[in-house]
N, C-alpha and C positions, 0 to 999 in steps of 0.2 A: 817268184813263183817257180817251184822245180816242176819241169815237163817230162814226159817219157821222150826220150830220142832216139832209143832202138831197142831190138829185143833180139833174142837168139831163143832161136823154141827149138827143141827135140822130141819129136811124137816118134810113137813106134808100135806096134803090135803084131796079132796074126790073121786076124781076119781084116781086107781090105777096109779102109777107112775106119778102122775102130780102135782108137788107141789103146793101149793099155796104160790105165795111169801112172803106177807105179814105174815106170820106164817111162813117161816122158817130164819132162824139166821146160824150165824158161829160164834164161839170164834177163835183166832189164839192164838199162842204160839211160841215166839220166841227163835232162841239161844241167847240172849239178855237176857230175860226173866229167861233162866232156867240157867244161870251165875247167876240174882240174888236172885234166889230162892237158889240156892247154898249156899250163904253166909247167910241164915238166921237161927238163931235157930231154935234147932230142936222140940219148942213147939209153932215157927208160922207160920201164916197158908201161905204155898205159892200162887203165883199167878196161877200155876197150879190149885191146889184146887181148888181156888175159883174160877177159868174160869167152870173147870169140872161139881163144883156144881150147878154153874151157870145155866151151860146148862141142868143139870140133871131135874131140878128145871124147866127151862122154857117147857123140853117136856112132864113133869109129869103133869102141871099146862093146857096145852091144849089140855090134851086126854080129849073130851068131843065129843060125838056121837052125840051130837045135829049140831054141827060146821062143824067136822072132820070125816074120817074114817077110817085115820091111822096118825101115826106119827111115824118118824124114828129119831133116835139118833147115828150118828155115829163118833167114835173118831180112828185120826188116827197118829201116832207116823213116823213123817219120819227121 
């Protein structure tokens, strides 16, 4: 059975607690996933990483005050 085993959310918008959808995203991460990040050498890059970067990359890219006037990142490991 494949599990969720983490996720990377990005919410953002202009009025406090109210996202805009269009700007926010999620990555998931399966137990599927981190079976074959397991088996990979230990000089590439897993799918973890690159989800993580991923998202780090898309909420860095839309802090802009002109748009937005927050953006949240949150990752979580269940």
């Amino acid at each position: 059975m494949i599990a969720a085993k983490a996720f990377f959310t990005v919410t953002a918008g202009v009025l406090l607690d109210a996202p805009i959808p269009e700007h926010s995203r999620q990555w998931g991460y399966t137990s599927q996933d981190y079976e074959d990040d397991v088996k990979l050498a230990p000089h590439e890059r897993t799918l973890f990483v690159v989800q993580r970067d991923a998202a780090l990359a898309y909420a860095r890219d839309i802090i802009d005050p002109t748009h937005l006037n927050w953006v949240k990142l949150e990752f979580m490991w269940v």
